[in-house]
C-alpha positions in Angstrom: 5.4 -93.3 -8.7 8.1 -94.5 -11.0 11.7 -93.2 -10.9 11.6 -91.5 -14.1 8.0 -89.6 -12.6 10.1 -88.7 -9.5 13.0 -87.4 -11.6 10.8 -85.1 -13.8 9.2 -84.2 -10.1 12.3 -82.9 -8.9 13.6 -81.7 -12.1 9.8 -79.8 -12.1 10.6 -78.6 -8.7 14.5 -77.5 -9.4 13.5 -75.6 -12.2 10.2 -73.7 -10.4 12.0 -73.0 -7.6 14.9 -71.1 -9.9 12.4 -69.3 -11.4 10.8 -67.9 -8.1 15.0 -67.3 -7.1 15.2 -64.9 -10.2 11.6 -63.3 -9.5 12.5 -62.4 -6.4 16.2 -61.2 -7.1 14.6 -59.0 -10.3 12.2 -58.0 -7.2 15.2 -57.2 -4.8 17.1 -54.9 -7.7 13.9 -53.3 -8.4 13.5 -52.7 -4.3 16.7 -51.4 -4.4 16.3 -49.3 -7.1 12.9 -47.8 -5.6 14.7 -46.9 -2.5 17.6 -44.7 -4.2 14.4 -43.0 -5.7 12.6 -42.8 -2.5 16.2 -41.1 -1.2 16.7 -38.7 -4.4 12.9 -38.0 -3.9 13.4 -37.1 -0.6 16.3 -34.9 -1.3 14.5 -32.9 -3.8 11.6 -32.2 -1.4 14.5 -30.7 1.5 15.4 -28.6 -1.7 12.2 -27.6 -2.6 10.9 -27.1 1.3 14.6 -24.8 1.4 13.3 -22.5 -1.8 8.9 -22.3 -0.7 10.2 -20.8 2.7 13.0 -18.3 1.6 10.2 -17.7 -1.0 7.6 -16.9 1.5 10.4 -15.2 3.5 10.7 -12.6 0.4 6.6 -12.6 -0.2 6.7 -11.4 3.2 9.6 -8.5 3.2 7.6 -7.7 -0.4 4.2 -7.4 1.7 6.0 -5.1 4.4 7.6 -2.9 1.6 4.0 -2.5 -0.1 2.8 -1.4 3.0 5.0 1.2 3.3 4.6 2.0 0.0 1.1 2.2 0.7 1.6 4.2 3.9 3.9 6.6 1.7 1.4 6.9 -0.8 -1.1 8.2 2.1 1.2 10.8 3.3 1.5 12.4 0.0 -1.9 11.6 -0.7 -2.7 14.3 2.8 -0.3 16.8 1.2 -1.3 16.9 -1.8 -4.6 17.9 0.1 -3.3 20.3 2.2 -1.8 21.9 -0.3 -5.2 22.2 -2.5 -6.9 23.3 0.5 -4.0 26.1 0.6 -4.2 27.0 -2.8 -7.9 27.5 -2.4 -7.6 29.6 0.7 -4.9 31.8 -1.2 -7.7 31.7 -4.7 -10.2 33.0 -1.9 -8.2 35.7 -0.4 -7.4 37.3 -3.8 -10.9 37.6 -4.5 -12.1 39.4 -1.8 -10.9 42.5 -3.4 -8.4 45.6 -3.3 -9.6 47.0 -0.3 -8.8 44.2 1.8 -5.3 43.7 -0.2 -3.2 44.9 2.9 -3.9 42.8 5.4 -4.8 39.5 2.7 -1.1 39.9 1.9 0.3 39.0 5.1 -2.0 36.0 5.5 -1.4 35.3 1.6 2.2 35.4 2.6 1.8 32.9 5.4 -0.6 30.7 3.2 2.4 30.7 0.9 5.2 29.6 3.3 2.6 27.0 4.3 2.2 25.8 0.9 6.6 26.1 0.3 7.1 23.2 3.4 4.0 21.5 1.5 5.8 21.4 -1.5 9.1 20.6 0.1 7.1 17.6 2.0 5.6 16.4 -1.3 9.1 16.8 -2.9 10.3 14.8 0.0 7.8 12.0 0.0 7.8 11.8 -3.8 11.9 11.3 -3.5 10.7 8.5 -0.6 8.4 6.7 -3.0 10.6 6.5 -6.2 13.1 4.7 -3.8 10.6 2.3 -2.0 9.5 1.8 -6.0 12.9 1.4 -7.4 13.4 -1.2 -4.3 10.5 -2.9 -4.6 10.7 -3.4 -8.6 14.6 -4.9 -7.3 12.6 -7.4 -4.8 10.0 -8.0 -7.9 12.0 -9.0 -10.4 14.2 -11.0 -7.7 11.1 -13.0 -7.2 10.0 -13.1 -11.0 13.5 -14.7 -11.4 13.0 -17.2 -8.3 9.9 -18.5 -9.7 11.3 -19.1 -13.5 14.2 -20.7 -11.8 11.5 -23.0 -10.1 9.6 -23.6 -13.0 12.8 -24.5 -15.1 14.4 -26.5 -12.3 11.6 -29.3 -12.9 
């Protein structure tokens, strides 16, 4: 090998291995920039692990209130039944005619007491539910607005 062959060797050499020196500092940078990803990545997953379990948190106080919304909704549900199968004992006394019109009035009188603390429950558990409704619409609408923020935040 000549002297001028050896130079252009080196020279071949020098210049390759200065390549693979800025390939692997391009490489490094990129690495580096990966990794402040991977951490930013990393923080928006704590944040988004934070918001799925104060929103299951909610799906669950929402799931207690609809049950007692649906349990409310029974109670009146057994008034309101009662209160038919009052009015229908009342209907049948009046139709058993004049004759037995004294002594129907005192049970028509009781049937009607009966049917006042009906009423007065209905009233009551109707007052109940427009609250658990009004309360649950506030929990709703909290959780509508949750999951637009979510779907905005992206």
């Amino acid at each position: 090998m000549t002297n001028e062959e050896f130079e252009r060797a080196i020279d071949f050499l020098l210049k390759s291995q200065a390549k693979s020196e800025a390939r692997i500092e391009r490489t490094n940078e990129q690495l580096a920039r990966t990794d402040e990803q991977l951490a930013r990545t990393d923080e928006q997953l704590a944040r988004t692990d934070e918001r799925v379990t104060r929103l299951a948190e909610q799906v669950s106080q929402l799931s207690d209130q609809l049950g007692a919304f649906a349990d409310t909704q029974a109670d009146i549900m057994r008034v309101v039944t009662r209160t038919f199968e009052a009015q229908a004992q009342i209907n049948e006394s009046l139709r058993s005619g004049i004759s037995e019109l004294a002594a129907r009035q005192l049970r028509t009188e009781e049937a009607l007491a009966r049917l006042a603390e009906a009423q007065a429950r209905t009233d009551e558990a109707l007052k109940q539910l427009a609250e658990s409704q009004t309360h649950t619409d506030r929990r709703l609408d909290a959780l509508i607005d949750i999951l637009r923020g979510g779907r905005n935040g992206k």
